[in-house]
N, CA, C and O of each residue as an XYZ file, in Angstrom:
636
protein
N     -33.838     19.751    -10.889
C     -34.289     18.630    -10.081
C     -35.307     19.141     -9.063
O     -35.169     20.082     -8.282
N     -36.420     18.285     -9.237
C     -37.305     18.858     -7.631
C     -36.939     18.491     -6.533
O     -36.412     17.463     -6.108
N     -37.326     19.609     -6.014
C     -37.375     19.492     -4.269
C     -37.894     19.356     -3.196
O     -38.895     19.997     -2.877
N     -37.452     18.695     -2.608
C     -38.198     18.427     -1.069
C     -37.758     19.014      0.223
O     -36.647     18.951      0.750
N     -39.036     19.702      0.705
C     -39.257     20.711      1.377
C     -39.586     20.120      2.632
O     -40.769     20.007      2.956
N     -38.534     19.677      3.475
C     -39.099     19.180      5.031
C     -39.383     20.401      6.043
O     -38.512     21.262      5.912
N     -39.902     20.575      6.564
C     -40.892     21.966      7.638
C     -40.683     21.465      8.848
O     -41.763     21.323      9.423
N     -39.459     21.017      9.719
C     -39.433     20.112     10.827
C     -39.534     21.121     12.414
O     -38.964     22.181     12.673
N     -40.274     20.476     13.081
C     -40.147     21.519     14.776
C     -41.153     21.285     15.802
O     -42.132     20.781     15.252
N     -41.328     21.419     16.962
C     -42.758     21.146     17.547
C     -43.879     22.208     17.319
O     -43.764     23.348     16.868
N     -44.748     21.689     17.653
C     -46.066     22.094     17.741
C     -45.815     23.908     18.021
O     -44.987     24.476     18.733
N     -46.812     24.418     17.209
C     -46.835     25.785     17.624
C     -45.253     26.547     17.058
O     -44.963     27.688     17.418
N     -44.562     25.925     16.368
C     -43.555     26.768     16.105
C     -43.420     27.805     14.751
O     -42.561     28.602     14.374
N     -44.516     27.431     14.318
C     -44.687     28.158     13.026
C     -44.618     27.714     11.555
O     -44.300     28.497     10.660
N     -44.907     26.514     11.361
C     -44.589     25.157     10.460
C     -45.930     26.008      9.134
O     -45.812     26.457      7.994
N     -47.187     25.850     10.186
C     -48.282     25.736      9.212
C     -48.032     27.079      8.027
O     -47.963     27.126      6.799
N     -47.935     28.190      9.248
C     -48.020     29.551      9.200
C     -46.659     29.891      8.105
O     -46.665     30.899      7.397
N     -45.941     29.259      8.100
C     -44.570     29.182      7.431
C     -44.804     28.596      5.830
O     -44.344     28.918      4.734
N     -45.456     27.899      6.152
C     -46.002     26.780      4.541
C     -46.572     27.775      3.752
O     -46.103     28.239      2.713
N     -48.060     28.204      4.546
C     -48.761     29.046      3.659
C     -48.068     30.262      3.118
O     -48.501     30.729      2.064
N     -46.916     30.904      3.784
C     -46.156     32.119      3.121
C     -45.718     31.744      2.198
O     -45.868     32.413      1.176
N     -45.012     30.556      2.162
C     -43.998     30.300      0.943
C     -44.967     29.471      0.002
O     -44.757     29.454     -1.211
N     -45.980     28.817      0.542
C     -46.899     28.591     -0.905
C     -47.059     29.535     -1.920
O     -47.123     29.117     -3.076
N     -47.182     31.490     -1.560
C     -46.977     32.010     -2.219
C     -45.578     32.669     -3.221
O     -45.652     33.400     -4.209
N     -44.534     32.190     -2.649
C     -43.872     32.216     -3.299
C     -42.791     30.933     -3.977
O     -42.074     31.379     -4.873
N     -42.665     30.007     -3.789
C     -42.474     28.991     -4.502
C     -43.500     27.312     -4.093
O     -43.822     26.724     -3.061
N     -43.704     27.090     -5.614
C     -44.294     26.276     -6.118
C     -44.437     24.619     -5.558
O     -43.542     23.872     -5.951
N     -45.312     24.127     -4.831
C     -44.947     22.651     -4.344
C     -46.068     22.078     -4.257
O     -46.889     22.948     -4.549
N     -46.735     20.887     -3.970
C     -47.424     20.044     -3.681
C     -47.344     20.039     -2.485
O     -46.150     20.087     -2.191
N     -48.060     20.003     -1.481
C     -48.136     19.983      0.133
C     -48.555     18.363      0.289
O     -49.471     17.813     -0.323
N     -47.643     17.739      1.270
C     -47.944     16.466      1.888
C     -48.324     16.895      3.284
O     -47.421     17.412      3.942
N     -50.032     16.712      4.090
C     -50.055     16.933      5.470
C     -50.116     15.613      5.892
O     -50.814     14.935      5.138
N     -49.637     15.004      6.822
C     -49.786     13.985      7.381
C     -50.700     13.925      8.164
O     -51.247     12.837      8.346
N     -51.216     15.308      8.991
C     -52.600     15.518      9.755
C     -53.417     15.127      9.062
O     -53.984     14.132      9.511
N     -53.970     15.682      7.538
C     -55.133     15.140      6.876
C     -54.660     13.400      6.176
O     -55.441     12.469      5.980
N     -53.630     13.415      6.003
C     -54.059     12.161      5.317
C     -53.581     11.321      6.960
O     -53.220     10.150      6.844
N     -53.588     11.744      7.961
C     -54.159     10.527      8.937
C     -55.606     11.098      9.811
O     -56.049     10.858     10.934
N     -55.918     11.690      9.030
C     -57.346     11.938      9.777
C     -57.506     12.333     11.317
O     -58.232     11.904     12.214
N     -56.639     13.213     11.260
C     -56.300     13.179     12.898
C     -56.410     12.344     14.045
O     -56.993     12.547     15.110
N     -55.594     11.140     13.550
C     -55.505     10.067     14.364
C     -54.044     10.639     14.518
O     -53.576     11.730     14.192
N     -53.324      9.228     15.296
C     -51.692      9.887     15.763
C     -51.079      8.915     14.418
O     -51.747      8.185     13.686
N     -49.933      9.114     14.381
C     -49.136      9.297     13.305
C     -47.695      8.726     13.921
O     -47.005      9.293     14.768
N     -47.379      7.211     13.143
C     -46.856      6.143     13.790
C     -45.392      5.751     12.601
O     -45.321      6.038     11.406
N     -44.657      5.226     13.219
C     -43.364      5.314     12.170
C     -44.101      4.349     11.274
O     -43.986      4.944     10.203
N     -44.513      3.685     11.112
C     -45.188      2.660      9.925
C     -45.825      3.718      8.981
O     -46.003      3.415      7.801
N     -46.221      5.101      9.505
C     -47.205      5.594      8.370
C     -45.951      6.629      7.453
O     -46.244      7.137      6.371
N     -44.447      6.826      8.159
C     -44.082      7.146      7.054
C     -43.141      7.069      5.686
O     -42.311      7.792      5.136
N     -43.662      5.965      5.492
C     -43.505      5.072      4.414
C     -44.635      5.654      3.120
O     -44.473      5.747      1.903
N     -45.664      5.937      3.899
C     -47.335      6.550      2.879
C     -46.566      7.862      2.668
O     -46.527      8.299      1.517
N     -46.079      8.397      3.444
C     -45.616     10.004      2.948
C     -44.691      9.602      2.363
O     -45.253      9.428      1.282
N     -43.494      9.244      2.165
C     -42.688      8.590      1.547
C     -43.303      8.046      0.007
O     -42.865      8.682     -0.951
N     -43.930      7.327     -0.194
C     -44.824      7.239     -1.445
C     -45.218      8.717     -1.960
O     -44.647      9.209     -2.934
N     -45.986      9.232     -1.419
C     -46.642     10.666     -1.720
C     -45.433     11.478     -2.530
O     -45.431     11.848     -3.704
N     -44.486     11.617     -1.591
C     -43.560     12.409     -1.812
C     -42.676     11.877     -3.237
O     -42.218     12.805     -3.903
N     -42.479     10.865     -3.609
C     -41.697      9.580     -4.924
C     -42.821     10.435     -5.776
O     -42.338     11.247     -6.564
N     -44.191     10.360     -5.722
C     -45.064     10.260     -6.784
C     -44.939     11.976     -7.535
O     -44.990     12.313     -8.718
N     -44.757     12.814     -6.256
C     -44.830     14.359     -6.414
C     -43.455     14.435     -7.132
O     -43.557     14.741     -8.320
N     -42.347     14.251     -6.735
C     -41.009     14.284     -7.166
C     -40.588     13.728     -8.778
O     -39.889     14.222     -9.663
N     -41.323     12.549     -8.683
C     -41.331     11.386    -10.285
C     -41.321     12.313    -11.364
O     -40.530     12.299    -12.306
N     -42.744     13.550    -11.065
C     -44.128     13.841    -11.595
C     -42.981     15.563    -12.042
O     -43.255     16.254    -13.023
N     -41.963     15.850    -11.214
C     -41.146     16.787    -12.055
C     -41.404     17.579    -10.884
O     -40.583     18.479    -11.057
N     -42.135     17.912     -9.553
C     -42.535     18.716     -9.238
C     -42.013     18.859     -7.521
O     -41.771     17.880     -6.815
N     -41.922     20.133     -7.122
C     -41.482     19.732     -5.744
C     -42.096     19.475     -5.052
O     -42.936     18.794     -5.639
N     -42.462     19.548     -3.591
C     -42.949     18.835     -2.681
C     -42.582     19.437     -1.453
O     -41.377     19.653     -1.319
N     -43.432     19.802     -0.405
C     -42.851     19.886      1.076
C     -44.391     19.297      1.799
O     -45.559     19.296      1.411
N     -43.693     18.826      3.020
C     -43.854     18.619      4.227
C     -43.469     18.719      5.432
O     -42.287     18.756      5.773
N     -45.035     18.804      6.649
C     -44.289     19.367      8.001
C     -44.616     18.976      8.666
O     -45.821     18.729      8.714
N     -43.648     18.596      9.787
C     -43.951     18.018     10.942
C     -43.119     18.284     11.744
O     -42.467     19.326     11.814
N     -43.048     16.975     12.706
C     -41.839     17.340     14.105
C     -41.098     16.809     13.612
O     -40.031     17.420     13.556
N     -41.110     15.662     13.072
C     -40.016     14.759     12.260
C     -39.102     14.378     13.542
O     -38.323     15.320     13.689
N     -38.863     13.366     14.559
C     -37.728     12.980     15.216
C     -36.899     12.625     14.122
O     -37.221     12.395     12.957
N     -35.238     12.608     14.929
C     -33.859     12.504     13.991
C     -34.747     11.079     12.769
O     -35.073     11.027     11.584
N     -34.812     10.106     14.030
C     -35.076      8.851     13.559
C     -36.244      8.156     12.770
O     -36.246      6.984     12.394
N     -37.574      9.408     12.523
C     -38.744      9.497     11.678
C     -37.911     10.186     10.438
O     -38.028      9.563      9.383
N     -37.313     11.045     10.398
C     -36.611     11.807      9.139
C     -35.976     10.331      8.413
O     -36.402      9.712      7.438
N     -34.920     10.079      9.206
C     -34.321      8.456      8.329
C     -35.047      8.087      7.787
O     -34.881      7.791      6.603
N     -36.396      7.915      8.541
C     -36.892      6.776      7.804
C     -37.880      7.065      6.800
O     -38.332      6.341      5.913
N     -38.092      8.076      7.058
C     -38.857      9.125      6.177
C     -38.155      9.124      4.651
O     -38.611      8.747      3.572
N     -37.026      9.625      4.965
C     -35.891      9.605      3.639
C     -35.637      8.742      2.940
O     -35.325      8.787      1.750
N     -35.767      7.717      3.738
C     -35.167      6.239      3.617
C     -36.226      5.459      2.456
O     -35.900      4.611      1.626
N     -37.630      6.066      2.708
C     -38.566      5.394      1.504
C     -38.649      6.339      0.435
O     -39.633      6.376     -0.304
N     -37.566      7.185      0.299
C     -38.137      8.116     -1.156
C     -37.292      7.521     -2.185
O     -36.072      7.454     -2.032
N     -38.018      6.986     -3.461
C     -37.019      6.398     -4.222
C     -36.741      7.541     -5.359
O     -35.636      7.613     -5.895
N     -38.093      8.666     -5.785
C     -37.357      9.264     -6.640
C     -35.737     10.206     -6.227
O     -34.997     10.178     -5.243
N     -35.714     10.858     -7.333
C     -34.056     11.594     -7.034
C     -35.032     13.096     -6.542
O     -36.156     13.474     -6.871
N     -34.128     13.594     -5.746
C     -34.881     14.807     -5.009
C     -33.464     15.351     -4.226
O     -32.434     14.741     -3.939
N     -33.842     16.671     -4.024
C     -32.558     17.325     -3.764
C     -33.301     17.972     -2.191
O     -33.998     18.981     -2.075
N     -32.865     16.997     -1.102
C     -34.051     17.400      0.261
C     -33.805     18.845      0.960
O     -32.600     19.062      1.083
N     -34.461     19.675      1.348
C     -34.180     20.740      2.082
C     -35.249     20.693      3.215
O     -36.472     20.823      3.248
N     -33.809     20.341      4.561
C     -34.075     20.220      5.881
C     -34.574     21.819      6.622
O     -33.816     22.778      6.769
N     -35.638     21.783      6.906
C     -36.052     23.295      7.589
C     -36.246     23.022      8.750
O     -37.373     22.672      9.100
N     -34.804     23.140      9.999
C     -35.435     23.109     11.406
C     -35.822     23.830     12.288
O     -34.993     24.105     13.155
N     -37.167     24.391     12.406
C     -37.743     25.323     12.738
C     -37.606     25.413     14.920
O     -38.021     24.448     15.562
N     -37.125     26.406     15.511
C     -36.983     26.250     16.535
C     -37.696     27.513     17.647
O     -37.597     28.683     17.277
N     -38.065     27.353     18.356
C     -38.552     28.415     19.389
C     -38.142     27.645     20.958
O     -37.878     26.584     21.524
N     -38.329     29.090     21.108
C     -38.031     28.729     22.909
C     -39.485     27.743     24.105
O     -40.633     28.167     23.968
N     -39.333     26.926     24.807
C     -40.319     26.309     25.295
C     -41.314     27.057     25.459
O     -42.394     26.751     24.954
N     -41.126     28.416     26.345
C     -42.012     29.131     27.232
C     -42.732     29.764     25.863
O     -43.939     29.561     25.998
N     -42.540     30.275     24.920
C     -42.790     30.941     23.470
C     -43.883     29.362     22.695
O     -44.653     29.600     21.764
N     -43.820     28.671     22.964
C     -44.514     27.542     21.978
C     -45.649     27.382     23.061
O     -46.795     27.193     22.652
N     -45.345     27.460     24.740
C     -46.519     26.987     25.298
C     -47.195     28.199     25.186
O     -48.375     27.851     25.238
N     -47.165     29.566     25.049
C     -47.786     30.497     24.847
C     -48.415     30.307     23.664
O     -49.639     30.369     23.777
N     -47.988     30.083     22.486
C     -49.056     30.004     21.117
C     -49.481     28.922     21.202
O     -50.598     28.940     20.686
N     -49.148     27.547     21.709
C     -49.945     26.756     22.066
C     -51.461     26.918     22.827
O     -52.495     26.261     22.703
N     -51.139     28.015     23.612
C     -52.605     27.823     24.767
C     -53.668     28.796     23.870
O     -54.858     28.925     24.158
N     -52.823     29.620     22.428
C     -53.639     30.424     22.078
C     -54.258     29.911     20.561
O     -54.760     30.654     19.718
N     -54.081     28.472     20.463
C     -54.640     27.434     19.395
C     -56.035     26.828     19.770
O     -56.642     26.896     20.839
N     -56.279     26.391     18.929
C     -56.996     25.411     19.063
C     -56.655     24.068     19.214
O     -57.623     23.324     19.371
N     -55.593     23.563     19.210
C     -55.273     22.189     18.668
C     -55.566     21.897     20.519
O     -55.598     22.536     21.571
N     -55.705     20.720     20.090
C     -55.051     19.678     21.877
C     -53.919     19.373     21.791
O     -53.629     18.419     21.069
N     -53.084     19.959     22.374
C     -51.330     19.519     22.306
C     -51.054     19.652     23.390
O     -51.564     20.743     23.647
N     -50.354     19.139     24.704
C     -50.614     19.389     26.177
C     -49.205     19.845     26.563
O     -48.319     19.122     26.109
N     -48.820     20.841     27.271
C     -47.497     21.395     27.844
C     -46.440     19.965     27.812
O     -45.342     19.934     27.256
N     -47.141     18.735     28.616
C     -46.199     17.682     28.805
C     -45.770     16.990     27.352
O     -44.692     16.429     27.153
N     -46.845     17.150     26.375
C     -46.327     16.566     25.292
C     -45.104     18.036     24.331
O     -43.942     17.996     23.927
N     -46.018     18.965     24.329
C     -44.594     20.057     23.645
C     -43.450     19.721     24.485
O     -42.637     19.056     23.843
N     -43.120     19.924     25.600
C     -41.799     19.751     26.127
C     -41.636     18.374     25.735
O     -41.005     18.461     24.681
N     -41.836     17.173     25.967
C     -41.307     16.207     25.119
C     -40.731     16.289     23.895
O     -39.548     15.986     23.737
N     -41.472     16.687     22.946
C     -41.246     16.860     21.930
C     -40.053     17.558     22.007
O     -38.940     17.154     21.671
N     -40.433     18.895     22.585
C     -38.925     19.661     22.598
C     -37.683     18.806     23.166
O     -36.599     18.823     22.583
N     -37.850     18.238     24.057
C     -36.602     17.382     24.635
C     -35.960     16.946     23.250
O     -35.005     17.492     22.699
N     -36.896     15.521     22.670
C     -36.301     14.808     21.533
C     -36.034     15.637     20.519
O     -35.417     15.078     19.612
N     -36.335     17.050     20.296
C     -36.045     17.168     18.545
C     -34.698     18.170     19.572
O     -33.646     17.997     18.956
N     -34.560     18.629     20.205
C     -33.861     20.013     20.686
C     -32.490     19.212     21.220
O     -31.480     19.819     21.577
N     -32.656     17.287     21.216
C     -31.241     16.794     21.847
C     -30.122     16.649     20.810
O     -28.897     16.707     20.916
N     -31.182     16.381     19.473
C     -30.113     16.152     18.080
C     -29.707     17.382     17.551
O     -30.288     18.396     17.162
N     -28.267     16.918     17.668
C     -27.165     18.237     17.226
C     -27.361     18.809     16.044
O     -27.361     20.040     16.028
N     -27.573     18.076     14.776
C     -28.216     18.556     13.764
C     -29.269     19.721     13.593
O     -29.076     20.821     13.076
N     -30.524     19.178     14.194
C     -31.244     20.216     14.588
C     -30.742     21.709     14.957
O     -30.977     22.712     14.284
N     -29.790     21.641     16.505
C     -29.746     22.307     17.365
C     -28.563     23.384     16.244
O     -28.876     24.562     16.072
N     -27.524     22.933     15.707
C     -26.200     23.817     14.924
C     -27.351     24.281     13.321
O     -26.843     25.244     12.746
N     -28.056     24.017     12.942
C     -28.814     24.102     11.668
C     -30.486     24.660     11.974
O     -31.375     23.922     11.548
N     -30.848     25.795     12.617
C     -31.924     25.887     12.842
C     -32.594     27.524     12.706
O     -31.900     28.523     12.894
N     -33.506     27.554     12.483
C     -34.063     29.395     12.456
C     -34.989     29.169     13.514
O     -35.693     28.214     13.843
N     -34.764     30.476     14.014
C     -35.681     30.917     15.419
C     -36.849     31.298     15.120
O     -36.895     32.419     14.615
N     -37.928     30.703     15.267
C     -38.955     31.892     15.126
C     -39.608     32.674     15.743
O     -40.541     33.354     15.318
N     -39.173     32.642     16.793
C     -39.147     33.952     17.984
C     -38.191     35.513     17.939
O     -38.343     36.663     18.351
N     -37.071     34.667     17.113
C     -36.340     36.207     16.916
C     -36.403     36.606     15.783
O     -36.015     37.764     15.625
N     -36.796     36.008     14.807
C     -37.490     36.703     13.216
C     -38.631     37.267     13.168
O     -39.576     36.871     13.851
N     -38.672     37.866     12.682
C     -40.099     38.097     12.245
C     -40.301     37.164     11.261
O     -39.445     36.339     10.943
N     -41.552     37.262     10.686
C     -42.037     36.309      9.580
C     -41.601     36.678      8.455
O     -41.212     35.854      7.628
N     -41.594     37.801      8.267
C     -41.009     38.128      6.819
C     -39.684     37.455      6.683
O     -39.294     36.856      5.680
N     -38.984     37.632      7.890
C     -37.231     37.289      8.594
C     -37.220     35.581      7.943
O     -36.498     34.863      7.250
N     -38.224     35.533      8.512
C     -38.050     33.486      8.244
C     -38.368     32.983      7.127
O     -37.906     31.894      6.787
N     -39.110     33.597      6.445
C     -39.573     33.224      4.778
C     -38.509     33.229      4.234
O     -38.198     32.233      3.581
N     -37.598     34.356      4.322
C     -36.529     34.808      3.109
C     -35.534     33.575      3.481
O     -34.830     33.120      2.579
N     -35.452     32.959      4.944
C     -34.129     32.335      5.501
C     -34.338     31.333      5.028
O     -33.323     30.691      4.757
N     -36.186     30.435      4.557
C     -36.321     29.800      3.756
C     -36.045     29.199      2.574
O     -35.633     28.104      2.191
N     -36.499     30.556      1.959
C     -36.458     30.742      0.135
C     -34.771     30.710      0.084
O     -34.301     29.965     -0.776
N     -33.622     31.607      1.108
C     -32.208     30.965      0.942
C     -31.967     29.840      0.971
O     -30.967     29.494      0.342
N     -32.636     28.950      1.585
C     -32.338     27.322      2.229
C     -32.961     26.958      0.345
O     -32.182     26.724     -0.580
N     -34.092     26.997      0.247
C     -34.981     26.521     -0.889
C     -34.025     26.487     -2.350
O     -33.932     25.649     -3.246
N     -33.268     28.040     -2.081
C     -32.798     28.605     -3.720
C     -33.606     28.956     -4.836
O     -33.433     28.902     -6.053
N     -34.912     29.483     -3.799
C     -35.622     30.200     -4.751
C     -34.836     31.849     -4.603
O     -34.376     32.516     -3.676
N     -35.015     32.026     -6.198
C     -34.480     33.478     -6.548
C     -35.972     34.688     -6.119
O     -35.903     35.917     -6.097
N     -36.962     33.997     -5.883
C     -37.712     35.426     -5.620
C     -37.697     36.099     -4.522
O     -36.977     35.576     -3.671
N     -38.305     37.238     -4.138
C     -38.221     37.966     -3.129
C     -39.571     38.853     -2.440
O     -40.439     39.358     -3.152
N     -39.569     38.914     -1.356
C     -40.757     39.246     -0.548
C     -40.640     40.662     -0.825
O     -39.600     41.320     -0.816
N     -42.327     41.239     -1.179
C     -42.837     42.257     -1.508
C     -43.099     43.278     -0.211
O     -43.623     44.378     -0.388
């Protein structure tokens, strides 16, 4: 059965940087919600379109991930429009505030201290998140790929 690969956490936590590792080692279709909203903001109505994306990738035999911050209540609803059968794997990616505003200031993106700590508030209050999560401050990268590919049940292994 394919799978779906959720990449969930705020800004700067290592989502993108995380994707591209495991693109090399297991196989998916990438849904960005950045490009397919054109870097406009990104509204619970739009994920219903990822939700489609994700049915069509899944239908099609094939897995699928996507990443974002995902609140508890964007994930529902997120989930909530996938009609194919898919076996979901929740990735809640976590770092410490002071650690995200640091790679934050060393991005490019516009993401503003007041909005990461928001963010952090809402994703860091749901217990889910908080009991189910990898650090990526105390892994290394190699550390977090593999904790991945365990979550994933891919059998390969980093070189």
């Amino acid at each position: 059965m394919p799978k779906l690969i959720i990449l969930r956490g705020p800004p700067a936590v290592g989502k993108t940087t995380l994707e591209r590792r495991i693109s090399k080692i297991v196989e998916f279709d990438k849904i960005d919600p950045d490009v397919l909203m054109n870097g406009k903001g990104i509204h619970k109505k739009h994920y219903r379109l990822f939700a489609d994306d994700a049915t069509k990738i899944l239908t099609a035999g094939r897995n699928a991930l996507i990443t974002g911050i995902f609140f508890k209540d964007l994930l529902d609803e997120f989930l909530g429009h996938i009609v194919a059968k898919h076996d979901p794997i929740i990735v809640n990616l976590y770092c410490p505030i002071d650690e995200l505003l640091r790679r934050s200031a060393e991005r490019d993106k516009d993401v503003s201290e007041e909005d990461i700590k928001t963010y952090c508030a809402l994703l860091f209050d749901d217990p889910d998140f908080m009991s189910n999560r990898i650090d990526t401050q105390e892994l290394l990268i190699d550390e977090v790929v593999r904790e991945v590919c365990l979550l994933i049940g891919s059998d390969h292994h980093m070189s």
